[in-house]
C-alpha positions in Angstrom: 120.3 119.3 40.9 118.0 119.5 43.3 119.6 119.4 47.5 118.9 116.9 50.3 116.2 119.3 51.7 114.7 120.3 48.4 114.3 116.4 47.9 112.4 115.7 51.4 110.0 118.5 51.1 109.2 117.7 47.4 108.5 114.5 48.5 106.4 115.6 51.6 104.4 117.4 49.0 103.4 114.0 47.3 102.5 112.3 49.9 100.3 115.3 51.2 98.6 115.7 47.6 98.6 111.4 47.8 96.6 111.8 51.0 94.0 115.0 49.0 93.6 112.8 46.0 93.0 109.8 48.1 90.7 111.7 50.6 88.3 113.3 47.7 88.1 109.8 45.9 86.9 108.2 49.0 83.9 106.6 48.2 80.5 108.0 48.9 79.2 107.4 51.9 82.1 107.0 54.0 80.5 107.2 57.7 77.1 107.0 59.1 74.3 109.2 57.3 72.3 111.1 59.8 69.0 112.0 58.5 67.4 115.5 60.5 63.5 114.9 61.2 61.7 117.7 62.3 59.0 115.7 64.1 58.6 113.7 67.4 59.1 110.1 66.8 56.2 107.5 66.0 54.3 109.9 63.2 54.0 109.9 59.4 57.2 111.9 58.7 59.4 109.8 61.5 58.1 106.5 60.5 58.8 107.2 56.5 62.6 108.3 57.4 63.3 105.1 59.4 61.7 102.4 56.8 63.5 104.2 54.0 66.5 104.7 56.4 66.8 101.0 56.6 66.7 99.9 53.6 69.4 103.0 51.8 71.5 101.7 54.7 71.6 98.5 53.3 71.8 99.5 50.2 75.1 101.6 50.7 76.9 99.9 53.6 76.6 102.5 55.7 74.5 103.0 59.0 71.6 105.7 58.6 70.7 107.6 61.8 67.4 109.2 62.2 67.6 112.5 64.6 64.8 113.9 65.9 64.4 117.8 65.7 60.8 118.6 66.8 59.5 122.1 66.7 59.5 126.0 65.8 57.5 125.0 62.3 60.6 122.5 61.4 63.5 125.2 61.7 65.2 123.8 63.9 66.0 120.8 61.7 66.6 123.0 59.0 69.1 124.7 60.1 71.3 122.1 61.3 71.4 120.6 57.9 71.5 124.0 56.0 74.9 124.6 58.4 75.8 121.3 58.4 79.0 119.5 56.0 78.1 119.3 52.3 79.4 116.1 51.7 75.8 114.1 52.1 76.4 112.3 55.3 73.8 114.4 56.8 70.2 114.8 55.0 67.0 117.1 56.0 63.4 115.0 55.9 61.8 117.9 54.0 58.3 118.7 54.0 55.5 120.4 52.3 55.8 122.4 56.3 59.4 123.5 54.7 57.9 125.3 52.3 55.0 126.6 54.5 57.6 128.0 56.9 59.3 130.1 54.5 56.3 132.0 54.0 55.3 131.6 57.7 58.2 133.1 59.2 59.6 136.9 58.6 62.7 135.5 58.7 65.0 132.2 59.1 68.3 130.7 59.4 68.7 129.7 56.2 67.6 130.3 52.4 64.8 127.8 51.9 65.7 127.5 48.3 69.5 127.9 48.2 70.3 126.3 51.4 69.1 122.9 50.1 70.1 120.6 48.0 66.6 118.5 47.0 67.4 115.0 46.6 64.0 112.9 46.1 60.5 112.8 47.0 59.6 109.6 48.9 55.8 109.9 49.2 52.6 111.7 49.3 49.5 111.3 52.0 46.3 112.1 51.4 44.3 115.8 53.0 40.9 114.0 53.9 37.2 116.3 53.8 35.0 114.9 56.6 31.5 115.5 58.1 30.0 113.8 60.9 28.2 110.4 60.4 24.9 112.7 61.1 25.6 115.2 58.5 22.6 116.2 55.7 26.0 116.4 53.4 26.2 113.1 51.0 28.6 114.6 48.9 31.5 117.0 48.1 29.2 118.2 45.5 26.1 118.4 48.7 28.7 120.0 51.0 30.2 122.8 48.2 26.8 123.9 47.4 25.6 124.2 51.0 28.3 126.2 51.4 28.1 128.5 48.3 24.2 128.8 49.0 24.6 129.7 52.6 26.8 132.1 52.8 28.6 132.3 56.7 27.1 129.2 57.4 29.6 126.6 57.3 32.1 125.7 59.9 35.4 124.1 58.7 37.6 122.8 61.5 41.2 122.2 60.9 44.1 122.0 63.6 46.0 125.3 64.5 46.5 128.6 61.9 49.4 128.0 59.3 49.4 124.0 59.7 49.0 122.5 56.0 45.5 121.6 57.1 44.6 125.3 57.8 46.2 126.8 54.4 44.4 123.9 52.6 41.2 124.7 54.0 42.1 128.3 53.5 42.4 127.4 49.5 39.5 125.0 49.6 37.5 128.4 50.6 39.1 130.9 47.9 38.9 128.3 45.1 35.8 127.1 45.5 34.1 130.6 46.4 32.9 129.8 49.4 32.2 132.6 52.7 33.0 129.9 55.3 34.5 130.3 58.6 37.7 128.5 59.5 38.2 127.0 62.4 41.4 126.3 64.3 41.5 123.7 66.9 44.6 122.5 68.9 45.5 118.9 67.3 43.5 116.3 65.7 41.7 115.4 68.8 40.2 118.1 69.3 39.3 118.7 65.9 37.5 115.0 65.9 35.4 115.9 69.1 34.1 119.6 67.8 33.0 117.2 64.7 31.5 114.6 66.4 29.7 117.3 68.6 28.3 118.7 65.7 30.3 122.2 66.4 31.3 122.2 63.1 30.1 121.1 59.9 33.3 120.1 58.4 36.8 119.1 59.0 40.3 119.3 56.8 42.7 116.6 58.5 45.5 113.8 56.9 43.6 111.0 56.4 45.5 108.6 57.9 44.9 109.7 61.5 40.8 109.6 60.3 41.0 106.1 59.4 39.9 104.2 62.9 36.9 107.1 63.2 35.7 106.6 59.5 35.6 102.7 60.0 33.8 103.0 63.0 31.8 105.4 61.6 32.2 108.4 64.0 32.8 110.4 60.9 32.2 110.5 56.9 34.6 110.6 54.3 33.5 112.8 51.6 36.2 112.9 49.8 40.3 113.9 49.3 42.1 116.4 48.3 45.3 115.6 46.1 45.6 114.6 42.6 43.8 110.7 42.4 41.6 108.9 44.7 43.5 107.0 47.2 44.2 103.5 45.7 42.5 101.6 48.9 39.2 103.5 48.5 38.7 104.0 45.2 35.0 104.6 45.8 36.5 107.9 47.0 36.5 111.6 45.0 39.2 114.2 44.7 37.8 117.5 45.0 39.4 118.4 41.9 36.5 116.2 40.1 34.0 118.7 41.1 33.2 121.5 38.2 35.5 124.7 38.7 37.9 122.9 40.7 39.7 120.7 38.5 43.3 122.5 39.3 42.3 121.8 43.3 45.4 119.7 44.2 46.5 120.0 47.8 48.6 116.3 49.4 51.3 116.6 52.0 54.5 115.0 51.1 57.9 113.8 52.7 61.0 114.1 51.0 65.1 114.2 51.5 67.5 117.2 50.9 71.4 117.8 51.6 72.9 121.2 52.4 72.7 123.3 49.5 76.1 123.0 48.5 76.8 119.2 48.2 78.0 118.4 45.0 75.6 117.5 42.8 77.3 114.0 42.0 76.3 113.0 45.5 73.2 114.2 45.4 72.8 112.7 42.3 73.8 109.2 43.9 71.7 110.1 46.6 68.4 110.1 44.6 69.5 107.0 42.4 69.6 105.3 45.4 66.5 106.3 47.1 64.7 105.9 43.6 66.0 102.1 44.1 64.3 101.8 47.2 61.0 103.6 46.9 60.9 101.5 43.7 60.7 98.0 46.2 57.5 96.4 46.5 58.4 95.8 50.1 58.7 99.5 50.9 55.4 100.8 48.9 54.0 98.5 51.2 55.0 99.1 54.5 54.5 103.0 53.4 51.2 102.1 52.7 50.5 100.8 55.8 51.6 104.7 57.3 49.0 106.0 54.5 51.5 107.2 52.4 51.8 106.5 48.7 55.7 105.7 47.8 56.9 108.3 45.3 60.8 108.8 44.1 61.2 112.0 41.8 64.7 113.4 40.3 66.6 116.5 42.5 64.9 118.5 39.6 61.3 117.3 40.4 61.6 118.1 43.8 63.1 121.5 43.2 60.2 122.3 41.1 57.6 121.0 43.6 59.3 122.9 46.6 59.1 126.3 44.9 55.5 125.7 43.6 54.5 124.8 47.2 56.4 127.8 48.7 54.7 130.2 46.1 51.2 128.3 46.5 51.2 128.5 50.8 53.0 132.3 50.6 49.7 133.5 49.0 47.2 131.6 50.9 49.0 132.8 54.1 48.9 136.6 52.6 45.3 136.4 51.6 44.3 134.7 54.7 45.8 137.5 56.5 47.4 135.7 59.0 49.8 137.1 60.9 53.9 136.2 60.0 55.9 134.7 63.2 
């Protein structure tokens, strides 16, 4: 038989394994979900997290909190979610720049590919090809062979070296074999007034930002870069229409992640629920009005895209020579 003090701690042992078992079936989420953006408030990336912020909150019962982390190339954000719980109640607003940093930087915090756990795409935005209003160049095809023909000739703007707009304009140049020289500016602004000045022949920018100088026709739009014309100018080509350059797909994209070892039934909730929500009317919508095209994708989808992009901007960087920080 078992004595008075074997009794009390076997049944302090139940009550302590009561407390586990009712501890790890606590429903997911069970506190605020903080969601790590590593940009200043008021841009694309920022203004995505919050709409879709919103409505998940809604949608689970729980408040989400969107944390600002600008800076160092977004690893500062990165690593606070890569160190951060694994339970999902803190998320990373991942970036095509996440996968630029990991071949920017000689070394990080954290394991780009095993330090997150990818949980769903939310949308894509468009990498514009501009010339000024003035410019002889009617076309993508006008402006390519210019380039091709005049070898050293053309002037590319973009904002500074290893931004997405440099390494696209970096690609633009290998794949469409074209001796060009690249040049950096610091921000859009600047970018805008070398074009307008006539400095430069041609920019590389997001084409939302361009939108309020192509209406007023400071600059042309030639044309995009990613995979289809943008659905509100469909008067407007990819460059990947344009012979030898049908594999030419370059968009930026915003996406969430958990730390790497969340387990994957959260994660798998995670991107059910997000899925849910990109899948609203009322959401495509107001991401439309950012310039971004709402676009869920499974944890495996994003996995996928986020090793092709880090392979993809490693190279560019290498054969670009430039420099690693």
């Amino acid at each position: 038989m078992l004595n008075r003090r074997q009794i009390v701690q076997l049944l302090g042992f139940s009550a302590w394994a009561s407390s586990v078992t009712q501890a790890w079936a606590q429903p997911y989420p069970s506190k605020p979900i903080r969601i790590v953006v590593p940009f200043g408030a008021g841009g694309v990336a920022d203004l995505t997290a919050r709409a879709v912020g919103q409505k998940l909150s809604e949608n689970l019962g729980q408040p989400v909190v969107i944390d600002n982390r600008p800076g160092a190339g977004g690893v500062v954000a990165g690593e606070i979610v890569a160190k951060a719980e694994p339970d999902g109640h803190t998320l990373l607003l991942m970036s095509n720049g996440t996968a630029v940093s990991a071949g920017m930087f000689k070394t990080l915090p954290y394991n780009t590919r095993t330090d997150f756990a990818p949980v769903s795409l939310l949308g894509l935005f468009d990498m514009a090809v501009v010339v000024p209003e003035n410019s002889p160049h009617k076309s993508l095809a006008d402006l390519i062979a210019y380039g091709r023909a005049n070898p050293g000739k053309l002037n590319i703007a973009t904002i500074n070296i290893g931004s997405t707009q440099n390494l696209a304009a970096e690609l633009l140049r290998t794949q469409a074999n074209l001796i060009a020289q690249i040049v950096p500016y610091n921000g859009t602004p600047a970018v805008l007034n070398a074009l307008r000045g006539g400095q430069v022949d041609m920019a590389v920018e997001i084409l939302g930002p361009l939108k309020p100088q192509i209406a007023a026709k400071a600059v042309r739009l030639l044309g995009v870069m990613g995979e289809q014309r943008p659905k509100d100018m469909p008067q407007v080509p990819t460059l990947r229409e344009l012979p030898g350059l049908s594999n030419f797909n370059v968009s930026s994209w915003n996406a969430l992640a958990a730390p790497g070892k969340t387990p994957k039934a959260v994660v798998d909730r995670l991107s059910a629920e997000v899925a849910k929500v990109i899948a609203q009317p009322e959401i495509a919508q107001r991401l439309a009005g950012f310039n971004v095209r709402a676009q869920s994708s499974t944890p495996a989808q994003l996995t996928q895209l986020l090793d092709r992009d880090i392979v993809r901007w490693t190279e560019v960087i290498q054969k670009a020579g430039i420099a690693q920080q």
